[in-house]
C-alpha positions as CSV (number, residue, x, y, z in Angstrom):
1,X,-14.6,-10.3,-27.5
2,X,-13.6,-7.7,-30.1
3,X,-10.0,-8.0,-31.9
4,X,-8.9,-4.9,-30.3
5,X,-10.1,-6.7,-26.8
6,X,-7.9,-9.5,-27.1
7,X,-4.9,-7.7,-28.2
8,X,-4.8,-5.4,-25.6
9,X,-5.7,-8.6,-23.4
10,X,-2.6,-10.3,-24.8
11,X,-0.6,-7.2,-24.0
12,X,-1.1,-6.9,-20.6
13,X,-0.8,-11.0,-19.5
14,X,2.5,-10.3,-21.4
15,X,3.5,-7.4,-20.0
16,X,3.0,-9.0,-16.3
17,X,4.4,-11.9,-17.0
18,X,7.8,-10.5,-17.9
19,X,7.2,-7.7,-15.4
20,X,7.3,-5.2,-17.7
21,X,4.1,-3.9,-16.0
22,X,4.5,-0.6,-13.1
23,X,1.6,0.5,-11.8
24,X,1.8,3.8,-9.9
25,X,1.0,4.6,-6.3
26,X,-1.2,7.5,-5.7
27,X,0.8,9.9,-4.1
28,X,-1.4,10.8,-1.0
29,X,-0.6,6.6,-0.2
30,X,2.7,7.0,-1.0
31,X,2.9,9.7,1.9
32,X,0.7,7.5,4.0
33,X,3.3,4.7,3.8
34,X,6.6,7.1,4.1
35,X,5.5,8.9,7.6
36,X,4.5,5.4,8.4
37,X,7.5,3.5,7.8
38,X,9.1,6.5,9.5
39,X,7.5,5.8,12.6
40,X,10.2,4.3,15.4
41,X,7.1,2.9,17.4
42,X,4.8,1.4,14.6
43,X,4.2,-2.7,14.2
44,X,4.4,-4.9,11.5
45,X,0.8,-5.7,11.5
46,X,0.2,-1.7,11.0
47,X,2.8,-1.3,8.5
48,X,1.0,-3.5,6.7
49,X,-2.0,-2.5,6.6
50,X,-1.1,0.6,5.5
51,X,0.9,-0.7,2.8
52,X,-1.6,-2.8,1.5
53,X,-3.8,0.2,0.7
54,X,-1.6,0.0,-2.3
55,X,-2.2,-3.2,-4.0
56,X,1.1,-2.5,-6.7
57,X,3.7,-2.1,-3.7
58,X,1.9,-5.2,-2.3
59,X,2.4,-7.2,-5.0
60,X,6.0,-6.1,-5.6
61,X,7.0,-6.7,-1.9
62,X,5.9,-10.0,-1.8
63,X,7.2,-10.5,-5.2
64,X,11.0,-9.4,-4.0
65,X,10.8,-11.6,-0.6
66,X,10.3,-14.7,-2.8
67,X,13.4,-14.1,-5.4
68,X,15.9,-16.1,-5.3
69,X,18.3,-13.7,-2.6
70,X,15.5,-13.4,-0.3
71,X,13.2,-17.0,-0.6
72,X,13.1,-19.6,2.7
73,X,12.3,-22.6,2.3
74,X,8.4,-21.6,2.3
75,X,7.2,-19.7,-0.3
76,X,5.3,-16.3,1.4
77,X,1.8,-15.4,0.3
78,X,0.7,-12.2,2.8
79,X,2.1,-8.9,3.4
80,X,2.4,-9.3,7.0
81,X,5.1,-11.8,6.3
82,X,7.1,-9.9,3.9
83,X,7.1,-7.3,5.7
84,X,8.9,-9.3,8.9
85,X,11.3,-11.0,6.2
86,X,12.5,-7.9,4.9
């Protein structure tokens, strides 16, 4: 791997590691999830799945259901559950 490689490598394990890292959501997903979450009738296995079209917002849900305010005695690892703790 080039120098270049690996520094830019480096950069990016840091920069997700002290969650310095925001990766956008395309805006036509972003819509997708707003009309769902919206929706006075929709389920929590549907809410998911349309949030997880959006790996980012995924990631960050799951991440905020495990910090310290939020974490149970079990540490969650899908969407599905997030979604019903938050």
């Amino acid at each position: 791997m080039s120098e270049l490689a690996e520094k830019v490598q480096q950069d990016l394990v840091a920069a997700i590691d002290n969650d310095d890292l925001v990766l956008p959501t395309l805006p036509e997903v972003a819509l997708q999830i707003r009309k769902a979450a919206e929706d006075p009738e929709i389920s929590v296995g549907d809410l998911s799945k349309v949030i997880g079209r959006d790996t980012a917002l995924s990631a960050r849900l799951i991440k905020v259901v495990n910090s310290p305010l939020l974490r149970a005695a079990q540490e969650v690892t899908d969407l599905h559950t997030a979604i019903t703790r938050l």
